[in-house]
C-alpha positions as CSV (number, residue, x, y, z in Angstrom):
1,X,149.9,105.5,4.7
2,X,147.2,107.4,5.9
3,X,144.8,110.6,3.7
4,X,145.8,114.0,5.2
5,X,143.4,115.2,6.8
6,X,141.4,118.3,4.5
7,X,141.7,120.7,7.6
8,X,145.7,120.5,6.9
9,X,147.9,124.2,7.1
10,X,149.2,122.8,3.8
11,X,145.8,124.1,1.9
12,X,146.9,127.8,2.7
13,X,147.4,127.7,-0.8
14,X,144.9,126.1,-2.1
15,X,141.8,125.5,-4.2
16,X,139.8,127.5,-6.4
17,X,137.2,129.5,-5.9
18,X,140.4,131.0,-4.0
19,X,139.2,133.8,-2.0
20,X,142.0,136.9,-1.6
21,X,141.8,138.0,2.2
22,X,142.9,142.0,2.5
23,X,142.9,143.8,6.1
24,X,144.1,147.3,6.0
25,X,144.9,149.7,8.6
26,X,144.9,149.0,12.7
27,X,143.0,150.1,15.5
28,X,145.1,152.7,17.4
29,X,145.0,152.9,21.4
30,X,145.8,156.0,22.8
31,X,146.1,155.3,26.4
32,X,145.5,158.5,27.6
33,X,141.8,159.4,26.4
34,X,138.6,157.4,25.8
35,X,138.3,156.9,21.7
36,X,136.0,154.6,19.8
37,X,137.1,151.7,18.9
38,X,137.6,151.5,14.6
39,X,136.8,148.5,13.0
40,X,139.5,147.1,10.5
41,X,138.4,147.8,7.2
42,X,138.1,144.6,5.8
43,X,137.1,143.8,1.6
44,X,134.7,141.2,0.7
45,X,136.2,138.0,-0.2
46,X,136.6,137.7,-4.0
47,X,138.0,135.1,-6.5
48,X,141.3,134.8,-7.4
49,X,142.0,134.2,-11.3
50,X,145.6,133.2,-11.7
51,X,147.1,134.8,-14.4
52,X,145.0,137.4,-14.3
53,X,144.6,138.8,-11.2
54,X,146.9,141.3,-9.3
55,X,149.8,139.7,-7.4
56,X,149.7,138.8,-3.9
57,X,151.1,141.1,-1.1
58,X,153.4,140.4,1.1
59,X,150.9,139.8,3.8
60,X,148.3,138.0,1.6
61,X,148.0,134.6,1.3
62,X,144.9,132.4,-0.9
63,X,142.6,130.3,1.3
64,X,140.5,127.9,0.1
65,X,137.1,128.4,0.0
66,X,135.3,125.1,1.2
67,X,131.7,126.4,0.3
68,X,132.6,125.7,-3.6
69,X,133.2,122.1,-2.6
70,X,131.3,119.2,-2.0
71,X,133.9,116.7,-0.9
72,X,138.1,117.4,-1.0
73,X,141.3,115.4,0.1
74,X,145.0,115.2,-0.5
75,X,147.3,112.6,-0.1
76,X,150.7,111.6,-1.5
77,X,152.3,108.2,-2.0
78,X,155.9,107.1,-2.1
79,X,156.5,109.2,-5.0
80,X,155.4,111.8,-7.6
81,X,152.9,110.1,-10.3
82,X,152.7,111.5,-13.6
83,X,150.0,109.0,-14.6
84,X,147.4,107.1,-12.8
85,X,144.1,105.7,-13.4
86,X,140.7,104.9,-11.6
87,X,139.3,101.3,-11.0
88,X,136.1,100.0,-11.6
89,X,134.5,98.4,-8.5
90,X,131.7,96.5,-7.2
91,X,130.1,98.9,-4.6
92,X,127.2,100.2,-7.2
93,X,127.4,102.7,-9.9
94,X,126.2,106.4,-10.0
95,X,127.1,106.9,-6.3
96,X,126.5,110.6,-5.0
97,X,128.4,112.4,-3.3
98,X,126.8,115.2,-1.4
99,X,127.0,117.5,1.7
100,X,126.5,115.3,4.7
101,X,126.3,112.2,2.3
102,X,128.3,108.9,3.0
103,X,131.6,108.7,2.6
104,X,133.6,108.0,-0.6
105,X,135.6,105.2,-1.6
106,X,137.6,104.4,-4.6
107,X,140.6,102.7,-6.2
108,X,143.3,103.9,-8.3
109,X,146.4,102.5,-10.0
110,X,149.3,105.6,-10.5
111,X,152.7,104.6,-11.7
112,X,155.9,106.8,-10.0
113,X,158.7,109.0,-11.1
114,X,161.3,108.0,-8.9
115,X,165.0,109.6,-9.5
116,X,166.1,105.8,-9.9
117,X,164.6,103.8,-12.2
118,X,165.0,100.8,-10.1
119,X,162.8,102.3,-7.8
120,X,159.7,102.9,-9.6
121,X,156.5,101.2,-9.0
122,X,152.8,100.5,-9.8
123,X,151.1,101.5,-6.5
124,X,147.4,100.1,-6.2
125,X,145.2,102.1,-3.6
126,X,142.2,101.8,-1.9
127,X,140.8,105.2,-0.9
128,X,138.3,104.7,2.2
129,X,136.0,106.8,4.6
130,X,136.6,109.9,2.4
131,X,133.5,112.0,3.9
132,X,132.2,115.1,2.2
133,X,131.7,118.4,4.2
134,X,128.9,119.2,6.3
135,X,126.1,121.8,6.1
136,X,127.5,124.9,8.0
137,X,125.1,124.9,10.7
138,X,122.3,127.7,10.5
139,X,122.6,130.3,13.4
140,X,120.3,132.7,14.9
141,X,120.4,136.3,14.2
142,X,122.2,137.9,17.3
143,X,124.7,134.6,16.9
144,X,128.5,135.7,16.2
145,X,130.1,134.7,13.0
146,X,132.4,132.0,13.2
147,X,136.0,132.4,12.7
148,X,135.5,130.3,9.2
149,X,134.3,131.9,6.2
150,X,133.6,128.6,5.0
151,X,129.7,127.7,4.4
152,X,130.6,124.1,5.0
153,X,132.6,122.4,8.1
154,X,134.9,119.8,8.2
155,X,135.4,116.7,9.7
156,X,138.9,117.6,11.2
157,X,137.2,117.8,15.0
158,X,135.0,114.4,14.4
159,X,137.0,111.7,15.7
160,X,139.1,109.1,14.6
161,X,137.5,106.1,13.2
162,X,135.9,109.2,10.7
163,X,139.1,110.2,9.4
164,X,140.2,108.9,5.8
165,X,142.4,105.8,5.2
166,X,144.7,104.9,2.6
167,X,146.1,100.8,1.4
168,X,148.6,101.1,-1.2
169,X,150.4,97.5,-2.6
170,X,153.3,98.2,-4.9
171,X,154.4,96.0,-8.0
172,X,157.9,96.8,-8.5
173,X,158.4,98.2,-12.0
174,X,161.8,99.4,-14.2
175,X,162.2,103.0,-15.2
176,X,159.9,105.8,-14.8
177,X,156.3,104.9,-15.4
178,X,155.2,107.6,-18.5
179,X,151.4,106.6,-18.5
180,X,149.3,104.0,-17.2
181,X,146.2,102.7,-18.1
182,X,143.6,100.0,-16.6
183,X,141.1,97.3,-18.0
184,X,139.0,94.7,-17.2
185,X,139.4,91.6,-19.3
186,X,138.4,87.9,-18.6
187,X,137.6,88.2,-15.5
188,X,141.0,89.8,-14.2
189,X,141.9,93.8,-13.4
190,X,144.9,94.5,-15.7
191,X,147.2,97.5,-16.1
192,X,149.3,98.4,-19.2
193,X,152.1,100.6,-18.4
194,X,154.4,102.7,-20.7
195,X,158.1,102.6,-19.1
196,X,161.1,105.2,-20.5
197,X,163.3,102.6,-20.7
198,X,161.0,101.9,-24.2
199,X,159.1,98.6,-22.6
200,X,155.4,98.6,-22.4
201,X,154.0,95.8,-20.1
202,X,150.6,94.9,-18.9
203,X,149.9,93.5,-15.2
204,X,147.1,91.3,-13.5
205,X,146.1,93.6,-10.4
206,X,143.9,90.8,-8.8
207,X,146.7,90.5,-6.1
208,X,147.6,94.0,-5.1
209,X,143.6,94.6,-5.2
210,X,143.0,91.9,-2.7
211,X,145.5,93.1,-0.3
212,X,144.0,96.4,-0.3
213,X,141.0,95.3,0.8
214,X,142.0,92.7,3.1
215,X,144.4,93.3,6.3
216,X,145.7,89.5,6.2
217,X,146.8,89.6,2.7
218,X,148.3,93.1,2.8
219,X,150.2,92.0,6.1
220,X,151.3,89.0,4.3
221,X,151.9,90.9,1.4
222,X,154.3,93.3,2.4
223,X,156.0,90.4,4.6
224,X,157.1,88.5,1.3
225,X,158.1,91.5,-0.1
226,X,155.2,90.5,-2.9
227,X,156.1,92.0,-6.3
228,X,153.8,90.2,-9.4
229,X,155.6,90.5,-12.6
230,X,154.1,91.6,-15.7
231,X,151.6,88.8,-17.6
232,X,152.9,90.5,-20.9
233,X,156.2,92.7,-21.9
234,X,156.7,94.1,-25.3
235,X,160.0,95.4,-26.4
236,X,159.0,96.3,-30.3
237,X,159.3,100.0,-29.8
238,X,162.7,101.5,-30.2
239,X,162.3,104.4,-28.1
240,X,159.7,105.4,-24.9
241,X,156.2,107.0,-25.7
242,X,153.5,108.5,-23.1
243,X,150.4,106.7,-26.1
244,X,148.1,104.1,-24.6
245,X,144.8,103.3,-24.8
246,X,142.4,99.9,-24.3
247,X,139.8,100.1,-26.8
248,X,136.3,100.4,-24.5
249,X,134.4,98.7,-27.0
250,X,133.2,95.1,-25.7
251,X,133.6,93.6,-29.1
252,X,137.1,94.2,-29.1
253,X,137.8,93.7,-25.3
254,X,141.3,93.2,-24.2
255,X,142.5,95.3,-27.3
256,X,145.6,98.0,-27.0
257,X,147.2,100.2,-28.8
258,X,150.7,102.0,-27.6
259,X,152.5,104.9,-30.1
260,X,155.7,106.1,-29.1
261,X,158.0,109.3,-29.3
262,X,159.1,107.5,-33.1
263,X,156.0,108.1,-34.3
264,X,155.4,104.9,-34.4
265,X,151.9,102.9,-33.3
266,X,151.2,99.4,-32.2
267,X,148.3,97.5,-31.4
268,X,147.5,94.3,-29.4
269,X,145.2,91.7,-29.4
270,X,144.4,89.1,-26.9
271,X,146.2,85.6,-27.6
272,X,146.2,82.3,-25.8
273,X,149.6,83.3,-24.8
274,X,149.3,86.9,-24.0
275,X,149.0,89.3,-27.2
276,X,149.6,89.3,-30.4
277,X,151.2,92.9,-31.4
278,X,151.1,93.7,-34.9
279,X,154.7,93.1,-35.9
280,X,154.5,96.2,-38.6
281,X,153.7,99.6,-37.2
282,X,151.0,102.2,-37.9
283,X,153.4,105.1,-39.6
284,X,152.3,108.7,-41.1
285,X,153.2,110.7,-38.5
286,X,156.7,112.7,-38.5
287,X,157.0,113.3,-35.0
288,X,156.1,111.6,-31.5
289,X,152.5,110.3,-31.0
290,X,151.2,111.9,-27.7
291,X,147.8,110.1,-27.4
292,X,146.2,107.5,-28.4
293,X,141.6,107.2,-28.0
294,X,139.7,104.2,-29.1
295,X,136.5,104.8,-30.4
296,X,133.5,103.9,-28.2
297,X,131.4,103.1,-31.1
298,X,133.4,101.3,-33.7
299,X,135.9,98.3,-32.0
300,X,138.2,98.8,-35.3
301,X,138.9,102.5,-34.8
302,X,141.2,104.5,-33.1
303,X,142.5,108.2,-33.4
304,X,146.1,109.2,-32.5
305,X,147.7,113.0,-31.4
306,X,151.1,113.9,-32.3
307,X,154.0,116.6,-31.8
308,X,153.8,116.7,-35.5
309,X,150.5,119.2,-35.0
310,X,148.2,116.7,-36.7
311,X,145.8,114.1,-35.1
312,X,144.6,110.7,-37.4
313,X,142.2,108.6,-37.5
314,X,143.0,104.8,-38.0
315,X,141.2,101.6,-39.0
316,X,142.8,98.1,-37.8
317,X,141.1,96.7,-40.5
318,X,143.5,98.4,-42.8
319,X,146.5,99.1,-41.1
320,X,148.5,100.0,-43.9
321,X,147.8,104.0,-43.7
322,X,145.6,106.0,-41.6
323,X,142.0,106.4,-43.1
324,X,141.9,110.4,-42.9
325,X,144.6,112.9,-41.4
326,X,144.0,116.5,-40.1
327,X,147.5,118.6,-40.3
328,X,148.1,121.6,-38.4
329,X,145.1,120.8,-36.2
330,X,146.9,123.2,-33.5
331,X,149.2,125.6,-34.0
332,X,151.7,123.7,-32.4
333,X,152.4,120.1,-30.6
334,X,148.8,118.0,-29.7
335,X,149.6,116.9,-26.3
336,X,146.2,115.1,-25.6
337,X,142.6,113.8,-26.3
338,X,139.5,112.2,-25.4
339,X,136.9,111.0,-27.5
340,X,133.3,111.6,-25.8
341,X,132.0,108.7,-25.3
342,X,127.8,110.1,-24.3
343,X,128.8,112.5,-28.3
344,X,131.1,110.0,-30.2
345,X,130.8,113.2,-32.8
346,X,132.9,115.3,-30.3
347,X,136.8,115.3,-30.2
348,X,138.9,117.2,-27.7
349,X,142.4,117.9,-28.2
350,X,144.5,119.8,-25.8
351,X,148.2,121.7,-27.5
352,X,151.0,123.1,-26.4
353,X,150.1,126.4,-26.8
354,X,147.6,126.1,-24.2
355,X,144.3,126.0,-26.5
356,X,141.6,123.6,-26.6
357,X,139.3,122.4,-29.2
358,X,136.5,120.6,-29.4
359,X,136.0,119.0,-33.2
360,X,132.7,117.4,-34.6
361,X,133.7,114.3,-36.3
362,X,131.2,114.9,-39.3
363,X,132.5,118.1,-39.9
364,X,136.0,116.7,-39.9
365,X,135.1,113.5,-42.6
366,X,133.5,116.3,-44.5
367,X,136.6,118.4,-44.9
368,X,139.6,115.9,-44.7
369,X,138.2,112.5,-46.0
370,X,137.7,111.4,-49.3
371,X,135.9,114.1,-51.8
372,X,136.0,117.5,-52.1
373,X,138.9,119.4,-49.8
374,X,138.1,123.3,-50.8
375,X,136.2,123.9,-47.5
376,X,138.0,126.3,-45.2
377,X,135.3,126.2,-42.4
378,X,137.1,124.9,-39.3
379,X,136.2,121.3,-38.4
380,X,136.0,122.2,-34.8
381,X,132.9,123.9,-33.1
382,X,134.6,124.9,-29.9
383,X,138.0,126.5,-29.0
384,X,139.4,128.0,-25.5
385,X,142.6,129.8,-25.3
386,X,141.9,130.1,-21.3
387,X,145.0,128.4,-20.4
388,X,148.7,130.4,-21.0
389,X,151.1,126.8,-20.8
390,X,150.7,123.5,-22.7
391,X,147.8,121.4,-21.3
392,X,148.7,118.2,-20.1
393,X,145.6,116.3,-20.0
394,X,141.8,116.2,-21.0
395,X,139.1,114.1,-20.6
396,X,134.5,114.6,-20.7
397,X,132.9,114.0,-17.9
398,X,131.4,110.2,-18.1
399,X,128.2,111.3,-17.3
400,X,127.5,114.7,-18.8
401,X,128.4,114.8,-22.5
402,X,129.1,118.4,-22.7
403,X,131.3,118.6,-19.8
404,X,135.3,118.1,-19.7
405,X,138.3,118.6,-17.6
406,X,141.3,120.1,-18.5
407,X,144.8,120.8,-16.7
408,X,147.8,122.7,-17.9
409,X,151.6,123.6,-17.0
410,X,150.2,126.4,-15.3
411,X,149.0,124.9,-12.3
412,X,145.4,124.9,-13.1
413,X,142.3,122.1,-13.7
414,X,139.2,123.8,-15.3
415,X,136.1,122.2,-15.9
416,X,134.0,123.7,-19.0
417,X,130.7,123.2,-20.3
418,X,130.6,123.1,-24.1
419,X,126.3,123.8,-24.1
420,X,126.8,127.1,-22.2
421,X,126.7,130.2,-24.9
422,X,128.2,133.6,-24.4
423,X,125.9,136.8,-24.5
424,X,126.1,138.4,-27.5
425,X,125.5,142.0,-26.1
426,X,128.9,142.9,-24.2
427,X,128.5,143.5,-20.1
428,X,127.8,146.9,-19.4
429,X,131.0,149.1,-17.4
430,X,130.4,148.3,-13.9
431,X,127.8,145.9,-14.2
432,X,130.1,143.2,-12.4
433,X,131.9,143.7,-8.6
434,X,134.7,141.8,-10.5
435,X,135.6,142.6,-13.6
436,X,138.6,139.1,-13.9
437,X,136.0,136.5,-13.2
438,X,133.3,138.9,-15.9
439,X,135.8,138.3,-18.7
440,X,136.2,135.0,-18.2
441,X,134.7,132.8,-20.9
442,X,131.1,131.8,-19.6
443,X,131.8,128.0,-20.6
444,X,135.1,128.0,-17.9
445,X,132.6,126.5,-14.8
446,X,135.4,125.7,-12.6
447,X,139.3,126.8,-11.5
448,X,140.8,124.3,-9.3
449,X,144.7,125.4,-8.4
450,X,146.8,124.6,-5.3
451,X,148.7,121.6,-7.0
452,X,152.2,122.2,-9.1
453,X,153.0,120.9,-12.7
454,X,149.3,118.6,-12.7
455,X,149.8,116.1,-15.1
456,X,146.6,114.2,-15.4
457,X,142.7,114.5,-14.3
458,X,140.3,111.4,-14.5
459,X,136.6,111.6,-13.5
460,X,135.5,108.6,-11.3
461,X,133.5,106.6,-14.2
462,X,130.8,105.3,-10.8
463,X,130.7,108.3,-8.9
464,X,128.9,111.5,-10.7
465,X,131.6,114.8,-10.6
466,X,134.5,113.3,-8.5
467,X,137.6,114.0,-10.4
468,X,140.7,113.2,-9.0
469,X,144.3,114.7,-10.2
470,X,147.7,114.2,-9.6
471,X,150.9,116.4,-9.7
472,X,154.3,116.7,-8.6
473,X,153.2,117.6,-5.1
474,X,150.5,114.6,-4.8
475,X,146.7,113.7,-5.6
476,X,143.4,116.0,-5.1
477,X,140.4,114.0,-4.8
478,X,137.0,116.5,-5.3
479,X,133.7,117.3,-6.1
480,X,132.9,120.8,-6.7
481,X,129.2,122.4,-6.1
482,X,128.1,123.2,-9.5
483,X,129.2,119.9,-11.2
């Protein structure tokens, strides 16, 4: 399998900043007398806010505009992915990715969504030669424009040993994969994977990692029609769940916890024969637990999400009931979270009804745990109702504590910056040449769109600002300019 190429036609609906193209009107030749010659009227270029601005034209179409990007690829794999995660690797942390920089590499485990179960799989990828855009090329003054609006070039003229690559090894897997999550632990790469057929099972990747990066093994690999099986299966749940989390803490390394569409939560601990999974459950919620996050801080702790509208907080230490609960958190299902890991104070959920909120952890012991419950101020410091569909994922940036990423059901990822405040005086009539991106709220950085139904964004933990998504229609890999 081989990267698409960034140049492709496909991106004619693409990323944003979108710009919206408008030519009206036509030169008119009148073949029997000398005229001047009218130049099309042509508008500026301007962003495109879905949802908000006009609709299209018939003969208007969104192009991407490269000079918001650093670096950007697609590619697809055997099958849509509705989860995935990034790898850690050995080629140095904090790598850069700039314009005209060295080219990008990284690995990523995504599970599929085949129509048969029985052909679902864990696909392990190597992601090579990935080069970011170049400098557009300064020109002298009586120089033409080029063609391309774009203030960066692409490598789609450069020739081939400069175009991307893909490896991919599959591990065969039953039933659709509902979320997948990776981990390093004693001195193996391993994978937990929630399946809908209820089983969750966890995977040694040192195999399918090797192949990727070595031709013989992945010529021999695909030869034997290699498949490893899972190191570990548990089949305690009654029903499927989309929950999972390793706990990142490095006193509790090799520890996981899985809820499922029950309500129901189980966590794992290593064992000289696997794991150990606590035989009783962690009950309180009344509906399906969406998410699961480990605390960075405290290896004992964990806080779950749940259709139920609530999100708790949970100590292993005594499993019995959750330490503190928070009901009616959203106004409706809590689809997702991530626990900052730079701010352990700071919470983000993502609902259904397309908010996001941001909840200080002091403010939330303060009003829900033990003592005094008359407060009504709201435990969280932050809320955007930006987004019109559920959100479907969230997660901070790894490296900038007041950053996230968010993507919804309506085709869009945003990136937000939680230290940015808005103006208190209101923008005078007319101040702005475009009123849709003026009204937007000041913290909302970043509109990526071009993908349908996204279902999960991850920043690469090593290299500053790459995110990569994925969605029905295949994987984006980025960097935008002002992140």
């Amino acid at each position: 399998m081989s990267v698409p190429n960034e140049d492709s036609d496909s991106e004619s609906e693409d990323n944003e900043m979108d710009r919206l193209s408008e030519t009206s009107g036509e030169n008119q030749m009148n073949d029997d007398m000398e005229v001047e010659h009218e130049t099309p009227v042509v508008s500026q270029p301007r962003a495109y806010i879905p949802g908000q601005s006009r609709p299209l034209m018939d003969d208007e179409e969104l192009v991407m505009d490269k000079s918001a990007y650093r670096l950007f690829y697609d590619f697809k794999i055997e099958s849509s992915s509705l989860s995935f995660d990034v790898l850690l690797d050995n080629l140095g942390a904090e790598r850069e990715v700039e314009l005209d920089g060295e080219p990008v590499c990284a690995y990523l485990v995504a599970g599929t969504q085949a129509a048969r179960g029985i052909d679902n799989s864990l696909v392990v990828m190597r992601l090579s030669n990935m080069r970011p855009f170049h400098k557009k090329p300064e020109k002298a003054e009586d120089e033409e424009d080029s063609d391309s609006d774009d203030s960066s070039s692409s490598s789609s003229d450069e020739d081939l040993d400069s175009q991307p690559e893909l490896e991919a090894a599959s591990i065969k897997h039953t039933g659709v994969v509902n979320r997948v999550r990776a981990h390093q632990h004693a001195g193996r790469y391993l994978a937990a994977a929630w399946s809908d057929n209820g089983q969750v099972s966890i995977w040694d990747l040192t195999r399918p990692l090797t192949a990727v990066n070595d031709s013989a093994v992945m010529s021999e690999y695909v030869r034997s029609n290699e498949s490893p099986a899972p190191v570990f299966t548990f089949k305690g749940h009654r029903t499927e769940g989309f929950a999972l989390d390793w706990s990142p803490h490095p006193n509790s390394a090799g520890v996981l916890a899985s809820g499922d569409c029950n309500g129901r939560i189980h966590c794992w601990s290593p064992a000289p024969s696997g794991w150990s999974v606590s035989k009783k459950p962690y009950t309180g919620h009344t509906e399906s637990v969406e998410d699961i996050q480990w605390s960075s801080t405290e290896p004992t702790v964990f806080i779950s999400v749940s259709a139920d509208r609530s999100f708790r907080v949970w100590d292993t230490r005594c499993p019995g009931k959750s330490m503190l609960a928070v009901p009616e958190a959203h106004p409706s299902d809590i689809n997702v979270a991530s626990w900052n890991k730079l701010q352990p104070v700071s919470f983000l959920t993502g609902g259904d009804d397309g908010s996001l909120r941001v909840w200080d952890l002091r403010l939330v012991h303060k009003r829900y745990g033990a003592g005094d419950h008359s407060s009504t101020i709201p435990a969280y410091t932050h809320i955007y109702d930006y987004h019109s569909k559920p959100i479907t994922s969230v997660e901070w940036h790894p490296f900038d504590a007041g950053v996230f990423t968010a993507t919804s059901e309506d085709d869009q990822t945003t990136l937000w910056d939680t230290t940015l405040e808005q103006a208190e005086e209101p923008q005078e009539e007319g101040a702005s040449g475009d009123d849709e991106v003026a009204n937007l709220p000041v913290q909302l950085l970043f509109i990526h769109t071009g993908q349908k139904e996204v279902k999960e964004a991850h920043w690469h933990p090593q290299i500053p600002g790459l995110l990569l998504t994925t969605s029905l229609d295949g994987f984006n890999v980025f960097r935008t300019r002002n992140i």
